[in-house]
PALUMBA-105031 format. One line per 5 residues: number of its first residue (from 1); for each residue x, y, z of C-alpha. Coordinates in steps of 0.1 Angstrom, whole numbers, always signed. Example, Ala and Ser with C-alpha at 12.3 -4.5 7.8 and 13.67 -1.06 7.14 Angstrom:
PALUMBA-105031
1	+123,-45,+78  +137,-11,+71
//
This chain:
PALUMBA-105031
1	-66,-157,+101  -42,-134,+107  -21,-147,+77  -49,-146,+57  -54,-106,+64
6	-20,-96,+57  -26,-114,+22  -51,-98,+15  -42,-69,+22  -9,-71,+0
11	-24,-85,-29  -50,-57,-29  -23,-32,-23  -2,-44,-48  -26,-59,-77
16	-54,-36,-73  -41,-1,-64  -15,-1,-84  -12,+27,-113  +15,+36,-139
21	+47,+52,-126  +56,+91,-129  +76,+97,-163  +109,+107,-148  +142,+96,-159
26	+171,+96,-136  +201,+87,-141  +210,+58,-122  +239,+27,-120  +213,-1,-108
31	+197,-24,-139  +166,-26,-119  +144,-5,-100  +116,+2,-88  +98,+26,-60
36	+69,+28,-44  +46,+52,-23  +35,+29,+1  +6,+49,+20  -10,+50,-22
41	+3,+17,-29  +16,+34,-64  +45,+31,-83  +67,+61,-87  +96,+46,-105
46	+104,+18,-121  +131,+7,-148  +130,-28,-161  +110,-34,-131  +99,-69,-144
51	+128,-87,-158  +138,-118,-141  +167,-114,-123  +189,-124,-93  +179,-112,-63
56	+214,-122,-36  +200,-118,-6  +172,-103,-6  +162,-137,-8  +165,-135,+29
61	+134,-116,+33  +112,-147,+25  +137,-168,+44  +123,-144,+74  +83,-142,+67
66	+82,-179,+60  +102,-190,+93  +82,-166,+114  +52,-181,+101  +63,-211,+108
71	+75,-206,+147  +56,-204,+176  +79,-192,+201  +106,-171,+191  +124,-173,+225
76	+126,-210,+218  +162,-224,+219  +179,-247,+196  +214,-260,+192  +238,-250,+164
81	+251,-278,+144  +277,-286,+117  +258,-289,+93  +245,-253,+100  +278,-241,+84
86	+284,-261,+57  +295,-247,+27  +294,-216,+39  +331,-205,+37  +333,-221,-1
91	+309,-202,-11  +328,-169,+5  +286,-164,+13  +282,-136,+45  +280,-150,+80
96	+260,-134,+111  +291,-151,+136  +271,-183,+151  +298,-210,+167  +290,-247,+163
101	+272,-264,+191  +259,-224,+206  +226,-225,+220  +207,-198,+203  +170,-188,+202
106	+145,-185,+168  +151,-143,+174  +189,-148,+179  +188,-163,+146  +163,-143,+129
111	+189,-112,+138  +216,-129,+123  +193,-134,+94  +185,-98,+87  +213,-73,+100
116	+244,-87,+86  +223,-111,+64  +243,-141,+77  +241,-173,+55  +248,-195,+90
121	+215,-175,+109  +195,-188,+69  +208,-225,+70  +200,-230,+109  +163,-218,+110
126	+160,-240,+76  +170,-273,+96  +151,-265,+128  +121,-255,+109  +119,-278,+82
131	+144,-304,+85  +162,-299,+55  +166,-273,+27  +146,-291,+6  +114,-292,+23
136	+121,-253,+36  +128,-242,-7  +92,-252,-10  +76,-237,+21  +94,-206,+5
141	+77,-213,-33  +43,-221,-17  +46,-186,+0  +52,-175,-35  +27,-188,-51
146	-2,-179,-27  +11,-144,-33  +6,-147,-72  +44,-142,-76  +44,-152,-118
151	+84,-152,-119  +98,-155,-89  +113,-192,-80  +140,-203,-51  +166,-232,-50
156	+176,-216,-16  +178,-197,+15  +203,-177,+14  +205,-161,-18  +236,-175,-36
161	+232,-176,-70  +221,-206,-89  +200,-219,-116  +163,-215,-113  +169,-193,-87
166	+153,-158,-99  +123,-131,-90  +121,-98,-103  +122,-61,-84  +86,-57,-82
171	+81,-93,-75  +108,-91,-44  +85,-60,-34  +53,-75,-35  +70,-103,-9
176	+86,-68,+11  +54,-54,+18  +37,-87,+25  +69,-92,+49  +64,-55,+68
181	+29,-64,+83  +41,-92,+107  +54,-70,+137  +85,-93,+144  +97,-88,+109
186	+97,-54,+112  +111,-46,+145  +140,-66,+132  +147,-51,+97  +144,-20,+109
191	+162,-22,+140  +205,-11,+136  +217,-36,+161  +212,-64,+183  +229,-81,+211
196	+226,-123,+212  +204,-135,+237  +235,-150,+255  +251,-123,+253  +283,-136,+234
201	+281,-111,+209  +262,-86,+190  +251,-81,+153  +251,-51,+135  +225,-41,+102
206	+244,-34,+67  +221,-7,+59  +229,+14,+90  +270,+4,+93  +272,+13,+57
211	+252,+45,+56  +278,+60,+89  +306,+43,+66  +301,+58,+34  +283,+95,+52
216	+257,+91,+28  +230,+110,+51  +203,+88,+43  +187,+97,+78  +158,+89,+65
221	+156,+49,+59  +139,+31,+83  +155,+1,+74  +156,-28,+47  +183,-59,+32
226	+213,-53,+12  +229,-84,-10  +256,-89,-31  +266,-116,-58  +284,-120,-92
231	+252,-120,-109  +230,-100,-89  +252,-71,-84  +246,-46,-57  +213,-48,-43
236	+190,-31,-18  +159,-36,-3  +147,-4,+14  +119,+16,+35  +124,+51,+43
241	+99,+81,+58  +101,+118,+53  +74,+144,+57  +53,+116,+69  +53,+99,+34
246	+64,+64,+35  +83,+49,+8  +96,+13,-5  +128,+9,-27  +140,-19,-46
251	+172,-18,-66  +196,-46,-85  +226,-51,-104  +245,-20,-98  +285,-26,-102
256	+300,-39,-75  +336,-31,-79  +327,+9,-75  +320,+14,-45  +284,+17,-31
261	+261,+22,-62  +232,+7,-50  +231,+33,-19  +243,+64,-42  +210,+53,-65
266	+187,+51,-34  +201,+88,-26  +191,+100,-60  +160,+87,-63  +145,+90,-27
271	+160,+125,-25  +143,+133,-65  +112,+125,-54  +111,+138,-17  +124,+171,-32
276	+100,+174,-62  +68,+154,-44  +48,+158,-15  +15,+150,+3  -5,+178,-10
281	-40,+190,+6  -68,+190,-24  -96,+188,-1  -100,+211,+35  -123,+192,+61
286	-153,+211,+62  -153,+220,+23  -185,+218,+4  -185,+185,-15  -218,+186,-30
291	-253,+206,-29  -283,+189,-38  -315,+209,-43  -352,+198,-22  -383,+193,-37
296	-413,+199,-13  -395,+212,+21  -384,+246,+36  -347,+237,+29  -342,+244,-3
301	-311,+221,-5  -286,+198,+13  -250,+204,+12  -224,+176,+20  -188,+189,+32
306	-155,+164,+34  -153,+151,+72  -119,+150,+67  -89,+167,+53  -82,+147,+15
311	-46,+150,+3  -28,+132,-25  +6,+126,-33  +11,+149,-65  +42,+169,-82
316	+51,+203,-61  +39,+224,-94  +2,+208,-90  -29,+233,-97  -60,+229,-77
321	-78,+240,-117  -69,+205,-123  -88,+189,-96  -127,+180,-114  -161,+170,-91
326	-182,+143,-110  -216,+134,-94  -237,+108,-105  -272,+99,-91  -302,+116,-75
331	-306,+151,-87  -334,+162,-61  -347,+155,-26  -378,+147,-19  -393,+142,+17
336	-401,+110,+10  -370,+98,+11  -358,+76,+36  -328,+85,+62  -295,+63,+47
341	-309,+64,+14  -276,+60,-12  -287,+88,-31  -251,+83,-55  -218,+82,-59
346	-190,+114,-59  -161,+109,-75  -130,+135,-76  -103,+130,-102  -73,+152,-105
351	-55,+149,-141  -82,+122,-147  -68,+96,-119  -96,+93,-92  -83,+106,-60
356	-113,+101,-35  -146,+86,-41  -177,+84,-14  -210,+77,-17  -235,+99,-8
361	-263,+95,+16  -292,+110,+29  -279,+119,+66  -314,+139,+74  -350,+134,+73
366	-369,+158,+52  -398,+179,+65  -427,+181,+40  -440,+216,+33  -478,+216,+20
371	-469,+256,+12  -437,+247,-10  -456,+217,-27  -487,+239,-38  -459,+263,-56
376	-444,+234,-73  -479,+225,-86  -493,+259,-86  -508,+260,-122  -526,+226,-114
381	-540,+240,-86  -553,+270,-103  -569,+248,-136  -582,+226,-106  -598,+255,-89
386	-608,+271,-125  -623,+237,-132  -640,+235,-102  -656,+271,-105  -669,+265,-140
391	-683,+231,-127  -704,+245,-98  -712,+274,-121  -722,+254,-147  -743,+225,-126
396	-759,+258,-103  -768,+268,-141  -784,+242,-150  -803,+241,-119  -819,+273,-126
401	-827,+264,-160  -844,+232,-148  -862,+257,-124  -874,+279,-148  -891,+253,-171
406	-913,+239,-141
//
């Protein structure tokens, strides 16, 4: 059930909410890119953001949502074997520092997995979970299909390149953000080091060793998975926070002979938007929404304010002129009119892009006023009483006249 939510809840945030990035350009050494607001679930960036490409290790991350759905106990122990390692060094692929025949436990490995992105930490939890890398490659496609995934395929778990192995950058977000709801996953990609649970040594995250390596400042990423190959490039999975705005950025092929483009584009973009955007407050709680006029009652009309303070994520040169109020529904209130009534719908739009809608309902019973509802019919009452005058007048004529001819 629980799997089913988190789902859910990414395929709505990332099929449904989605709208069409900011037109920026920014000048930038990665192929492929693309950013995203996460508490909007909107795209601020992209570039190329749907060509199938390599991903290197980012791979990894569906290595780690598929084994920790997969495991019941992540204190459970297993024991290292040979075949763990094999082909490792030949493939000059990235190791977390697992010895043959170690007794290690499903979090040890799942470390190893994510901080130094070691191929050894990948090949183990594929054996012990699956039995072979075969049968774990299409737990890992099954994932991808169940999340809609159109162009994104794996022929393994670690992220070496290889034929038919591809996904694109908005793809390998989509499987990020499904990825940061489980707890476990979480704590460990954004954690910057961890000691083995035997205590024989410790593992250290990329991300964090190479942002104190490099003094790039990025103090604010939370955390993410780096990868590197000859056809992938630099890459860089990412998740940072600053004025309480969370972000999500994925970047590929950036050189990887110059030093460490991928990070120098994650400074320019992050710090580009976080400089020139911002959560911005359109609506104060308490502010008149709507007014609706009464028909029939001593209140002569009902006024709905915002029970809460409505901001949107919007350039730092934003005008509140912008911001339009479109109602649609019940244009008066009459007393009989039942409390919860859906009277319509509000919608607010700045630019034209909807930024809050609500419905509206009737909160409050409506007293009926017999004073109020003769002034709205006031001319009927006074032809009725007219009427009624020239009736009696006329039948207590007639009467007379019937008198008179007795």
């Amino acid at each position: 059930m629980k799997k089913d939510l988190y789902l859910i809840m990414t395929l709505l945030s990332f099929y449904i909410g989605l709208s069409n990035a900011y037109a920026v350009e920014l000048k930038t050494n990665s192929e492929n890119i693309i950013l995203y607001n996460l508490d909007e679930h909107k795209i601020l960036y992209e570039k190329n953001a749907e060509e199938q490409i390599s991903i290197a290790s980012m791979t990894k991350i569906m290595t780690a949502i598929v084994a920790l759905e997969q495991i019941d106990d992540l204190d459970e122990k297993v024991i290292l074997t040979t075949s763990d390692f094999q082909g490792l060094e030949e493939a000059n692929a990235s190791v977390a520092g697992f010895k043959i025949g170690q007794k290690v436990t499903y979090r040890d490995l799942l470390y190893g997995l994510l901080l130094p992105s070691g191929a050894d930490a990948a090949q183990a939890l594929t054996r012990n979970i699956a039995g072979s890398q075969k049968k774990f490659v299409k737990l890992m496609n099954e994932k991808a299909e169940e999340l809609k995934l159109k162009h994104t395929h794996f022929m393994n778990e670690t992220g070496l390149d290889e034929e038919n192995h591809y996904s694109t950058v908005k793809e390998v977000a989509t499987i990020f953000e499904y990825a940061l709801k489980n707890k476990d996953f979480k704590e460990i990609i954004t954690s910057s080091s961890y000691m083995m649970s035997d205590q024989s040594f410790s593992v250290y995250s990329t991300i964090f060793r190479n942002q104190k390596r490099y003094n790039l400042g990025l103090d604010y990423l939370e955390g993410g998975k780096t990868g590197t190959t000859f056809d992938a490039g630099l890459c860089l999975a990412s998740i940072a926070k600053k004025d309480g705005i969370s972000y999500m950025l994925i970047t590929a092929r950036a050189p990887y002979d110059k030093g460490p483009m991928n990070f120098y584009d994650a400074t320019t973009i992050y710090e580009y938007f976080m400089e020139h955007y911002g959560n911005k407050t359109i609506i104060e709680k308490g502010q008149p929404l709507l007014e609706l006029k009464t028909k029939y009652s001593k209140q002569k009309q009902i006024i709905w304010k915002s029970d809460k303070q409505i901001q949107k994520y919007l350039s730092n040169d934003f005008s509140l002129k912008d911001i339009k109020k479109q109602y649609s529904g019940e244009e008066m209130i009459t007393p009989n009119m039942k409390v919860g009534t859906k009277l319509g719908t509000l919608i607010i739009t700045y630019r034209g892009e909807t930024i809050h809608e609500q419905n509206i309902i009737l909160e409050e019973k409506i007293s009926f006023s017999l004073f109020e509802y003769l002034k709205v019919h006031i001319e009927i009452v006074i032809i009725s009483i007219i009427m009624a005058i020239l009736f009696i007048f006329t039948h207590h004529k007639k009467k007379r006249s019937k008198k008179k001819r007795k």
